[in-house]
DRENDO-1510 file (C-alpha; in Angstrom, 1 decimal, always signed):
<recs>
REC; n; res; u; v; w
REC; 1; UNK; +37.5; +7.0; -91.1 .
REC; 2; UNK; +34.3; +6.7; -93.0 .
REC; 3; UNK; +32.3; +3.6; -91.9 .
REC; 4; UNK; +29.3; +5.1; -93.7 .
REC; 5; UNK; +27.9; +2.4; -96.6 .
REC; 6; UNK; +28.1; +3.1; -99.8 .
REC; 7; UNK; +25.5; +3.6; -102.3 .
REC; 8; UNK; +25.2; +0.5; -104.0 .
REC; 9; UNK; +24.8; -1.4; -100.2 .
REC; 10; UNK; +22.2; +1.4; -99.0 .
REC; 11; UNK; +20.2; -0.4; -102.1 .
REC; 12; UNK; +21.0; -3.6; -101.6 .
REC; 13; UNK; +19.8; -3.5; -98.0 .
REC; 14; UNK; +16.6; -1.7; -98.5 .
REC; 15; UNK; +15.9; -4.4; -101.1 .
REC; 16; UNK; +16.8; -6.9; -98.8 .
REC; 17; UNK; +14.5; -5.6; -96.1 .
REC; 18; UNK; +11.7; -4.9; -97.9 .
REC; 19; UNK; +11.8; -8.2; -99.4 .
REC; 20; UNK; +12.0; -10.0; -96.2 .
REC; 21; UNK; +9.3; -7.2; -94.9 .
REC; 22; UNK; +7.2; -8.4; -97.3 .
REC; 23; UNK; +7.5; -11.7; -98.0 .
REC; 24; UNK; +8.5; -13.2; -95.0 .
REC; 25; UNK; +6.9; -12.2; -92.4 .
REC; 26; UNK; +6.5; -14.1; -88.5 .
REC; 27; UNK; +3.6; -16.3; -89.6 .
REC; 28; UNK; +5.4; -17.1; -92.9 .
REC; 29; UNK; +8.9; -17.6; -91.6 .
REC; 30; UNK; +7.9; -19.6; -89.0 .
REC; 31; UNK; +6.2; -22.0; -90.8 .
REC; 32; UNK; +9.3; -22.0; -92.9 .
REC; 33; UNK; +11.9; -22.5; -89.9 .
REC; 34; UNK; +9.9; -24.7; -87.8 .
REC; 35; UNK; +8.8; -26.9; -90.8 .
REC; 36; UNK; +10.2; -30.7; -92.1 .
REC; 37; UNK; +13.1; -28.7; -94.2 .
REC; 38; UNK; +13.3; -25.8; -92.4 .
REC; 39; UNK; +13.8; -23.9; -95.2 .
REC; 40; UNK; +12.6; -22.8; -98.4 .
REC; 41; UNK; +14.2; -23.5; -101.9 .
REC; 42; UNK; +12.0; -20.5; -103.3 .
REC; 43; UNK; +13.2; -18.2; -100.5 .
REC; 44; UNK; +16.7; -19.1; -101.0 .
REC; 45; UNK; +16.6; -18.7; -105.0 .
REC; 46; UNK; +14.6; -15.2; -104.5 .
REC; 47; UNK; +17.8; -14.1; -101.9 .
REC; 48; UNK; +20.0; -15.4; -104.5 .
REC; 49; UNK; +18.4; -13.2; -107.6 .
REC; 50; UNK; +18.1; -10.3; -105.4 .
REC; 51; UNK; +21.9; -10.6; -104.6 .
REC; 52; UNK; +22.5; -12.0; -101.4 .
REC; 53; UNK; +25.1; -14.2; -102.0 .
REC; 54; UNK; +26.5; -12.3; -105.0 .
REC; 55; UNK; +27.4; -9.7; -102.5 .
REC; 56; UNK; +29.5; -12.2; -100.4 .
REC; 57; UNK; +32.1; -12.7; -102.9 .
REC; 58; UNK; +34.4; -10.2; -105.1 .
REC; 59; UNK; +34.2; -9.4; -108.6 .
REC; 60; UNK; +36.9; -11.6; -109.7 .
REC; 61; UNK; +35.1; -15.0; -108.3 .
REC; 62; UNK; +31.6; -13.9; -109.7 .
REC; 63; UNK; +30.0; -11.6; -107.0 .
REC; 64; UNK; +30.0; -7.9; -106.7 .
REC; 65; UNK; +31.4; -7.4; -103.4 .
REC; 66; UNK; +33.3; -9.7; -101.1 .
REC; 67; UNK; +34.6; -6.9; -98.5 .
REC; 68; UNK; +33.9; -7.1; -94.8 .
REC; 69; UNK; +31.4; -4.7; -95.0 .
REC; 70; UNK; +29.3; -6.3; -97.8 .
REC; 71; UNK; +29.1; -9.7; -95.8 .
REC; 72; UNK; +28.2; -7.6; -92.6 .
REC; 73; UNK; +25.5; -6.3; -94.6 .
REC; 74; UNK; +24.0; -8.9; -95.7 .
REC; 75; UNK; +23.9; -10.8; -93.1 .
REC; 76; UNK; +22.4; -8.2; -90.6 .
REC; 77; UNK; +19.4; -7.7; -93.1 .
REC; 78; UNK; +19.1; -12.0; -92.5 .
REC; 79; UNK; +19.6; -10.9; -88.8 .
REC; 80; UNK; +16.8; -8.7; -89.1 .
REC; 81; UNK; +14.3; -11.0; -91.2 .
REC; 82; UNK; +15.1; -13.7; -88.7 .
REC; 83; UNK; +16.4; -16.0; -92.0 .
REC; 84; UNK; +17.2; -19.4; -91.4 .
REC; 85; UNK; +18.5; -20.1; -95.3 .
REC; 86; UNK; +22.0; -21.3; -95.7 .
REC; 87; UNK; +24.2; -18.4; -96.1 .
REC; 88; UNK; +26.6; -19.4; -93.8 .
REC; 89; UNK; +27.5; -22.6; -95.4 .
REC; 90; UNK; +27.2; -21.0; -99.1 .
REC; 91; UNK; +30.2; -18.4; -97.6 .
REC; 92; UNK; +32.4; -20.2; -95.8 .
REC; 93; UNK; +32.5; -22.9; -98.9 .
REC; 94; UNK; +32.9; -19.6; -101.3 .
REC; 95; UNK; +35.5; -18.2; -99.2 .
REC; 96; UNK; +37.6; -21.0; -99.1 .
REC; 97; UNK; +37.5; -21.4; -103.0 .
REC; 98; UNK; +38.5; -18.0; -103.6 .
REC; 99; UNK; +41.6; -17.9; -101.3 .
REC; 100; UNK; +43.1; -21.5; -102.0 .
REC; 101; UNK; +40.8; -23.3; -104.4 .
REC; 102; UNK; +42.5; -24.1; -107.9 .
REC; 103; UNK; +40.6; -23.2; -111.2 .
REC; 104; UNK; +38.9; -26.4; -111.8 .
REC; 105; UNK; +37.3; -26.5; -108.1 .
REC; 106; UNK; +36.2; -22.4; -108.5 .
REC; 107; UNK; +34.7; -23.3; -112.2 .
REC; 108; UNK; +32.8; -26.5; -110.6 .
REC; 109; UNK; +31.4; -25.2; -107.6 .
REC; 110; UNK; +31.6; -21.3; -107.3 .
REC; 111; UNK; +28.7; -20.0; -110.1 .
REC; 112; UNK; +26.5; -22.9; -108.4 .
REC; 113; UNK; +27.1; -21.1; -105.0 .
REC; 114; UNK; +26.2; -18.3; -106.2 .
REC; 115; UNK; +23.4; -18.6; -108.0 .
REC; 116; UNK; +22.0; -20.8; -105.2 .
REC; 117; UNK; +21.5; -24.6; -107.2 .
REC; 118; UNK; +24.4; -25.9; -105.1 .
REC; 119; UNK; +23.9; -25.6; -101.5 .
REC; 120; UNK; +27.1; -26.0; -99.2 .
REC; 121; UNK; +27.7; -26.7; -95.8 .
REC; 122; UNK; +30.6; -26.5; -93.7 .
REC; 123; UNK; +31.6; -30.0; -91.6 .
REC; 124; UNK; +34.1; -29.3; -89.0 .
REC; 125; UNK; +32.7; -29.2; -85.3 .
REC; 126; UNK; +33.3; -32.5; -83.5 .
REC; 127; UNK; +31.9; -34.1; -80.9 .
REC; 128; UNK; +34.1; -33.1; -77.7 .
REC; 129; UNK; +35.9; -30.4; -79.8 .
REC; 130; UNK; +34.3; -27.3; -77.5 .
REC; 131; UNK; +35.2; -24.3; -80.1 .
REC; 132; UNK; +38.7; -25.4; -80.6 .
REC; 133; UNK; +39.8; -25.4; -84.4 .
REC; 134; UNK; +42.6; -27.9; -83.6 .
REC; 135; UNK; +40.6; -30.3; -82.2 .
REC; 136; UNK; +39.7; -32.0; -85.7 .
REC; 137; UNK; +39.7; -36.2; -85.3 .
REC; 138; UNK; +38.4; -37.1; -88.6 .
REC; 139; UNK; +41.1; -38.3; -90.4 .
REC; 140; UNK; +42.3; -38.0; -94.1 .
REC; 141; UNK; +44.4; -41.4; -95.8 .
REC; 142; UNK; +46.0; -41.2; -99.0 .
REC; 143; UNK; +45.0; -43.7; -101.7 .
REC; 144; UNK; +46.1; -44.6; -105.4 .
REC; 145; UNK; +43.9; -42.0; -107.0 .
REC; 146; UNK; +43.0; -39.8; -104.0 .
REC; 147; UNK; +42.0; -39.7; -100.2 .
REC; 148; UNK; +39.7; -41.4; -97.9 .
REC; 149; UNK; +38.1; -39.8; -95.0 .
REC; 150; UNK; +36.6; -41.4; -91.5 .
REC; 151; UNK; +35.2; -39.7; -88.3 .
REC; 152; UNK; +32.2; -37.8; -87.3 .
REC; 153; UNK; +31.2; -34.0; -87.7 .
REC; 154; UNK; +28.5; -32.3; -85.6 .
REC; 155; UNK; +25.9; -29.3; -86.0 .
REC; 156; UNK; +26.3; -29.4; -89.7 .
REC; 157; UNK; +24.0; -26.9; -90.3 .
REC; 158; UNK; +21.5; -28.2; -93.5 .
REC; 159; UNK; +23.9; -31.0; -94.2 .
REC; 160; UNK; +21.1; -33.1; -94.8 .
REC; 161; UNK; +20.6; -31.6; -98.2 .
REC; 162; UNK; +23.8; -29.4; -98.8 .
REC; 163; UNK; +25.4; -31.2; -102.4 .
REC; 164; UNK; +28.5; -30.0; -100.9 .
REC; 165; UNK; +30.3; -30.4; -97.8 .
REC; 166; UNK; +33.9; -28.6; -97.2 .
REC; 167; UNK; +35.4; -30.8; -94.4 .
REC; 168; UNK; +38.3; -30.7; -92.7 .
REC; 169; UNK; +39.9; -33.5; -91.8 .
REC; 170; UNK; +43.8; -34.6; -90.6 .
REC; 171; UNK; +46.0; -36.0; -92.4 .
REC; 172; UNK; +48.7; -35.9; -90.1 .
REC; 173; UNK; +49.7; -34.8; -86.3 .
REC; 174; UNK; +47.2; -35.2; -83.6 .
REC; 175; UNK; +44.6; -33.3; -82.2 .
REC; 176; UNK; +45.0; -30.3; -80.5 .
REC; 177; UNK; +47.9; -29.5; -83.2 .
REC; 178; UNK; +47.2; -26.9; -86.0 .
REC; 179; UNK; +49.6; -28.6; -88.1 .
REC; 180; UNK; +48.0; -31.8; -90.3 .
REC; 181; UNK; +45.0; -29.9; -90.9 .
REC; 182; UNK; +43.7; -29.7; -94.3 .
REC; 183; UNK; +40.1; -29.1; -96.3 .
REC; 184; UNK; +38.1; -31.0; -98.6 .
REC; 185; UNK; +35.3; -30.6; -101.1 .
REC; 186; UNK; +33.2; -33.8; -100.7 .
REC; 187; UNK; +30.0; -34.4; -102.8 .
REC; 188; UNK; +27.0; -34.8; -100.6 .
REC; 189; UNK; +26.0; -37.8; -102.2 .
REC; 190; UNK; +29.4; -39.1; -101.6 .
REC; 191; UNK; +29.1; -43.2; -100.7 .
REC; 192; UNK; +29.7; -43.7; -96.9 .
REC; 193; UNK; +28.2; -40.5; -95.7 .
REC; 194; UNK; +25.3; -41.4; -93.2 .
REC; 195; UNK; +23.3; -38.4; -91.3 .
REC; 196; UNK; +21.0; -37.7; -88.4 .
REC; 197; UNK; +19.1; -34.9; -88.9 .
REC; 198; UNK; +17.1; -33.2; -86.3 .
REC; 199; UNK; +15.9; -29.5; -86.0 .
REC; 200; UNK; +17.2; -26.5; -84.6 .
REC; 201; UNK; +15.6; -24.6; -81.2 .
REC; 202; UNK; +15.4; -21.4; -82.9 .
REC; 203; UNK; +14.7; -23.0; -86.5 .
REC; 204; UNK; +16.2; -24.4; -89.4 .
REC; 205; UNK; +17.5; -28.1; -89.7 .
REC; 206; UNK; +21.3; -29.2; -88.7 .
REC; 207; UNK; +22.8; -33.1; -88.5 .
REC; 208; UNK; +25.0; -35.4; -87.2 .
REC; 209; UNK; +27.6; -36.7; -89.7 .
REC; 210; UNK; +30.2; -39.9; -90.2 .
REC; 211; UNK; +31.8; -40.6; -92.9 .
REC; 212; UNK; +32.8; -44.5; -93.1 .
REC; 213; UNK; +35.9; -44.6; -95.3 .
REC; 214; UNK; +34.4; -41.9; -98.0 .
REC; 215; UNK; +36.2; -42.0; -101.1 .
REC; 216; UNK; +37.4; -38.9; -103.1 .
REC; 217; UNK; +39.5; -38.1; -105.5 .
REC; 218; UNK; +42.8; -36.0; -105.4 .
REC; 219; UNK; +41.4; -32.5; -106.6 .
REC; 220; UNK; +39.0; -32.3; -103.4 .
REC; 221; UNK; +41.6; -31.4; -101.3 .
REC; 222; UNK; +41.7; -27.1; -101.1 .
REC; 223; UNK; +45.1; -26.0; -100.9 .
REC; 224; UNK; +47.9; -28.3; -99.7 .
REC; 225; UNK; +48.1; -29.4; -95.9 .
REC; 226; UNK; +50.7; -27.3; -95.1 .
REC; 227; UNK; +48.0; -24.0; -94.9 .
REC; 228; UNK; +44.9; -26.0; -94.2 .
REC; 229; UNK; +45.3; -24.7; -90.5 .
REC; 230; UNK; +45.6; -21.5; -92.0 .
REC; 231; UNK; +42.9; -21.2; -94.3 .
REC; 232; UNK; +40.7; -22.8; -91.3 .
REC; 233; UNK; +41.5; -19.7; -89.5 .
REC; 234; UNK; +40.3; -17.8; -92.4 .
REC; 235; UNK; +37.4; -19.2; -92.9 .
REC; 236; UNK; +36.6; -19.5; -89.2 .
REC; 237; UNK; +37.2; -15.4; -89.1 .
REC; 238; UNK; +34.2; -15.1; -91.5 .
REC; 239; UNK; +31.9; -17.3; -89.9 .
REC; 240; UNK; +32.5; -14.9; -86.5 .
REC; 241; UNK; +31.7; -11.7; -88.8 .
REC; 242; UNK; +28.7; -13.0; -90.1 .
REC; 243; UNK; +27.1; -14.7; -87.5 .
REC; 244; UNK; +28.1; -11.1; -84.6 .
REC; 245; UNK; +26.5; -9.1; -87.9 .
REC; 246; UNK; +23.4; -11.2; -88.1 .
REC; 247; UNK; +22.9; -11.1; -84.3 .
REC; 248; UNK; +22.9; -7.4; -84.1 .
REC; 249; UNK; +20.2; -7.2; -87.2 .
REC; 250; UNK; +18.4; -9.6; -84.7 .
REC; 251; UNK; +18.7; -7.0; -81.7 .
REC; 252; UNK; +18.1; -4.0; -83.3 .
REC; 253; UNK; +14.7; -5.6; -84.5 .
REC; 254; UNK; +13.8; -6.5; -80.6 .
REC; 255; UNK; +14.7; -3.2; -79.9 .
REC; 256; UNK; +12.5; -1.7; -81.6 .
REC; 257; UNK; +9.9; -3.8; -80.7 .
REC; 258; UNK; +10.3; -3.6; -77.1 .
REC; 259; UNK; +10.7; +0.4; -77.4 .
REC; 260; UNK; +7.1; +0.5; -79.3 .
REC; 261; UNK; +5.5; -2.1; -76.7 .
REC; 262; UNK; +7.0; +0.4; -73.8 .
REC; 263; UNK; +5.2; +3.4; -75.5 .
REC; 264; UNK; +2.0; +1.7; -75.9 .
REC; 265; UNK; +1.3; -0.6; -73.4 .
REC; 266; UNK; -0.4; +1.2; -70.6 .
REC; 267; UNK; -0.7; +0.6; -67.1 .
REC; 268; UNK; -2.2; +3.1; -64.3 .
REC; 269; UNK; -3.5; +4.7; -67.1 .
REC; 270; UNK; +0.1; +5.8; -68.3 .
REC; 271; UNK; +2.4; +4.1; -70.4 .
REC; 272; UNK; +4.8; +1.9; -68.6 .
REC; 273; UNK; +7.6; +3.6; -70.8 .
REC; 274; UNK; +7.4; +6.7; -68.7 .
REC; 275; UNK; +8.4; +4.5; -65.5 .
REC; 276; UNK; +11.6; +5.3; -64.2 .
REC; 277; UNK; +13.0; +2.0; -63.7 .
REC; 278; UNK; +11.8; +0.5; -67.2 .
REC; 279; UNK; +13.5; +3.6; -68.5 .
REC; 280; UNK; +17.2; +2.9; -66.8 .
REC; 281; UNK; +16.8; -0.9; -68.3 .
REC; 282; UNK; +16.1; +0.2; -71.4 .
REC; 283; UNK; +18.7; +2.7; -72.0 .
REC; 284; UNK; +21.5; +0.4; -70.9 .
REC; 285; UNK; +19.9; -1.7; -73.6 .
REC; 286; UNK; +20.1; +1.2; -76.0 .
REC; 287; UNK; +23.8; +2.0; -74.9 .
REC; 288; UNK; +24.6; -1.9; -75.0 .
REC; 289; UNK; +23.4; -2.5; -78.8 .
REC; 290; UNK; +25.8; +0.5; -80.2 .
REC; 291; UNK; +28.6; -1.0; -78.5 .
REC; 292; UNK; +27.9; -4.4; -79.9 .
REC; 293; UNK; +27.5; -2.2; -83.4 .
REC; 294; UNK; +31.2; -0.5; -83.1 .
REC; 295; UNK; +32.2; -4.2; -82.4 .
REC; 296; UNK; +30.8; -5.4; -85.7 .
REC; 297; UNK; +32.0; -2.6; -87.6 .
REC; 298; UNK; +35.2; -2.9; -86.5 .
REC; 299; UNK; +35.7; -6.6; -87.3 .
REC; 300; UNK; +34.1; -5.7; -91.1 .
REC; 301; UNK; +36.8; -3.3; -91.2 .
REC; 302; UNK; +39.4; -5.5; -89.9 .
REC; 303; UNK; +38.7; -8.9; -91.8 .
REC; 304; UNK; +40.0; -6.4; -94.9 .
REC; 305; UNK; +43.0; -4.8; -93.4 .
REC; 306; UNK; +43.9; -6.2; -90.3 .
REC; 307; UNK; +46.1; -9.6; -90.5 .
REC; 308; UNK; +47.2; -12.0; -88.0 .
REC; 309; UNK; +46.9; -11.5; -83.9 .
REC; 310; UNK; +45.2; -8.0; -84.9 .
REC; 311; UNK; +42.2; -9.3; -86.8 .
REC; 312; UNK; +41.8; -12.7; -84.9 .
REC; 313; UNK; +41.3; -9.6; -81.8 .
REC; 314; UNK; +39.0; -8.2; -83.9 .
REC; 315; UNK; +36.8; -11.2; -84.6 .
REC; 316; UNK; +37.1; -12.7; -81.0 .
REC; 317; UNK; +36.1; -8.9; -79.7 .
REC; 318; UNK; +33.0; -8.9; -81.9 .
REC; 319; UNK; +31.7; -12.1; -81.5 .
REC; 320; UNK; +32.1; -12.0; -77.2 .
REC; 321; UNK; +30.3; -8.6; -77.6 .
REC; 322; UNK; +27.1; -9.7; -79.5 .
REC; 323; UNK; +27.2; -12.7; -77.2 .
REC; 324; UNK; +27.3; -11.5; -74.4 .
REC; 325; UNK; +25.1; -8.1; -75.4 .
REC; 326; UNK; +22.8; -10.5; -77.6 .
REC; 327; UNK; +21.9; -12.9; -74.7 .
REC; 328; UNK; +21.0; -9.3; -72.2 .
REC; 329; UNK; +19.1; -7.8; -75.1 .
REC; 330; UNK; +17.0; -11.3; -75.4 .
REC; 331; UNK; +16.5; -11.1; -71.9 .
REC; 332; UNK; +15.7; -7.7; -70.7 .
REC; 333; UNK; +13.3; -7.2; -73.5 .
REC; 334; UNK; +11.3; -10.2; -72.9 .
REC; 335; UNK; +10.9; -9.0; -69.4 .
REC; 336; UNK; +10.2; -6.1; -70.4 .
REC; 337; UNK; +7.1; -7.3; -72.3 .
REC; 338; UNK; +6.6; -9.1; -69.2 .
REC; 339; UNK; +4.4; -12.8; -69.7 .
REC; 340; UNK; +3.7; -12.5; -73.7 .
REC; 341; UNK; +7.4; -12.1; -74.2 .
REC; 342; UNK; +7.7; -15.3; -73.9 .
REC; 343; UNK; +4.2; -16.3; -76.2 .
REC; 344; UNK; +4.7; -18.3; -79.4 .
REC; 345; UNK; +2.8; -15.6; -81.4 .
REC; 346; UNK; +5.3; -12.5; -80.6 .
REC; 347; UNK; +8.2; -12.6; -83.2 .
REC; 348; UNK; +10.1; -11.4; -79.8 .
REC; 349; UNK; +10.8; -14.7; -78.3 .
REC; 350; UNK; +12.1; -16.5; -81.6 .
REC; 351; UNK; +14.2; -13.2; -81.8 .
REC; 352; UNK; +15.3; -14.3; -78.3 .
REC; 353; UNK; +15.8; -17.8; -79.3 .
REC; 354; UNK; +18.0; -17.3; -82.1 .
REC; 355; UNK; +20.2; -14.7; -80.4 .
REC; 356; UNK; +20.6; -17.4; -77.7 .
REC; 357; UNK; +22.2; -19.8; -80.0 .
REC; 358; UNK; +24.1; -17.4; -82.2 .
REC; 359; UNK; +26.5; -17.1; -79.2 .
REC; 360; UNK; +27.1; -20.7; -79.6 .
REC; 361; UNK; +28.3; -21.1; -82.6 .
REC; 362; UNK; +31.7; -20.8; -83.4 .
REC; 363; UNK; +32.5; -20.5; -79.8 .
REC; 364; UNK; +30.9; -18.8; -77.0 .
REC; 365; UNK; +31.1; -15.3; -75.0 .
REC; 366; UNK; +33.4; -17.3; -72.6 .
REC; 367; UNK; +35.3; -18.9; -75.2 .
REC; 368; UNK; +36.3; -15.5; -76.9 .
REC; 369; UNK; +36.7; -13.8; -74.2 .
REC; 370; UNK; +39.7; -16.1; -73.4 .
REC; 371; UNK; +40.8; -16.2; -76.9 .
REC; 372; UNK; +41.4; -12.8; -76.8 .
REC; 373; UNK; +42.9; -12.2; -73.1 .
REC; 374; UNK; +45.5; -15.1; -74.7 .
REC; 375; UNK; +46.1; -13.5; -77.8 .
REC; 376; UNK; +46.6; -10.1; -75.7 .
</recs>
């Protein structure tokens, strides 16, 4: 099989690097990242124009792509760049409009994702729900014209400012059941949303939700309850692609940088690169980041033809592996750069950082590794 990319992502990548290369630098970015938004609107619309998001969706929804390998793509160049935009939110909203939305939702919302004027966040972590996607409290009521939703969501990742939140909520069953589940579309602006907002440790802003008996109307409901769980599942799968893709564009950039500070740096007049011991450590590194890659690129391949227990594998085997190799990466090369590893001014420790918490999100090393002994 030929996992090779094709043209048209070969350019879409160099432009994506170069761009970031260029014009968002360590200084820059982390003035962005550690800033009062912890973002930046111009960034986002740039990424946008230069086809970021575009690539995350097919053809027939208004991208150019959409395949497991495009989204890997794109979100190893943000890996790389360190980006803390909202990519996640804008695919995991676009995702679940182009497999169950109806035509009115995908002509209200999807050009807007897109194009990057509506910004979208996905609502579903709980407090107390550790990982599990059944473990959703908020609850769903039917009214005269619609539904009203109650309950608290954590980590919402820019909800602050997204204009639209896809939230799941239950409308039936109890929690840990799948069954009950369903998603909604809800405005951001929607009456009885209030928000915490605090920033991230590696960057970026995220917030505490509740909605107090939010009112919306019938059509901001995706799909019917009966394959909310399912579609959950779905969109879940994607968020573990993208977020094990962007971690390995985040390790092969320390990587890199560890291997030039280990040919450089000199000590008894020698570099400390031709020390045996630093040598071992960093070729299990080496060894270690190409089996994290063959993870990723089999969960891009299997997100568009593996189904059922064979791509949840997939997914569950990916995400463990960049969590697990992310976290020894982070760690062996900032002792590897010894005490300015861990300096604010070396890009290294925010790389470190943000490898840290991708294995937290979406479930953990420890978390997927038992997913996928149970589903074994």
């Amino acid at each position: 099989m030929n996992f090779e990319h094709t043209q048209d992502r070969r350019m879409l990548a160099d432009s994506l690097n170069r761009f970031l290369g260029e014009q968002y630098g360590s200084a820059a970015r982390n003035r962005i990242a550690y800033g009062a938004q912890g973002r930046s609107p111009q960034l986002h619309a740039q990424l946008a124009e230069l086809g970021a998001i575009g690539a995350l969706f097919p053809e027939d929804a208004g991208g150019f792509g959409g395949s497991g390998f495009d989204i890997s793509l794109v979100f190893e160049c943000l890996g790389r760049g360190l980006v803390t935009e909202p990519l996640l939110g804008a695919l995991l909203a676009g995702q679940a409009l182009v497999r169950a939305g109806s035509a009115a939702q995908k002509d209200r919302y999807l050009a807007g994702i897109i194009d990057g004027s509506v910004l979208a966040a996905f609502a579903h972590d709980e407090p107390g729900s550790h990982y599990e996607a059944g473990n959703v409290k908020t609850g769903a009521r039917r009214t005269g014209g619609g539904w009203v939703i109650s309950g608290a969501k954590a980590v919402v990742s820019f909800g602050e400012e997204a204009h639209l939140l896809l939230v799941t909520a239950r409308v039936s069953g109890q929690p840990p059941e799948r069954e009950g589940i369903a998603l909604f579309l809800v405005p951001g602006d929607a009456q009885g949303i209030s928000r915490r907002g605090y920033p991230r440790f590696e960057g970026g802003r995220a917030c505490e939700l509740r909605f107090d008996d939010v009112e919306v109307g019938a059509q901001a409901m995706i799909g019917t309850p009966g394959d909310g769980a399912d579609l959950l599942e779905s969109i879940c799968e994607y968020a573990l692609l993208a977020l094990s893709s962007e971690a390995l564009g985040a390790m092969d950039v320390v990587k890199q940088g560890t291997l030039e500070y280990l040919q450089t740096r000199k000590q008894f007049g020698v570099p400390i690169g031709s020390f045996q011991a630093l040598q071992h450590r960093m070729a299990d590194v080496l060894l270690e980041v190409e089996q994290a890659r063959s993870a990723v690129i089999n969960a891009a391949d299997a997100i568009d033809n593996a189904q059922g227990r064979t791509r949840a594998l997939a997914m569950s085997a990916a995400k463990y592996s960049t969590g697990r190799i992310g976290t020894l990466v982070a760690e062996e090369c900032i002792q590897l750069h010894g005490g300015i590893g861990m300096t604010w001014e070396l890009p290294l420790a925010h790389y470190a950082k943000r490898l840290v918490m991708i294995d937290h999100q979406f479930g953990d090393e420890d978390h997927h590794l038992s997913r996928y002994i149970a589903l074994s």
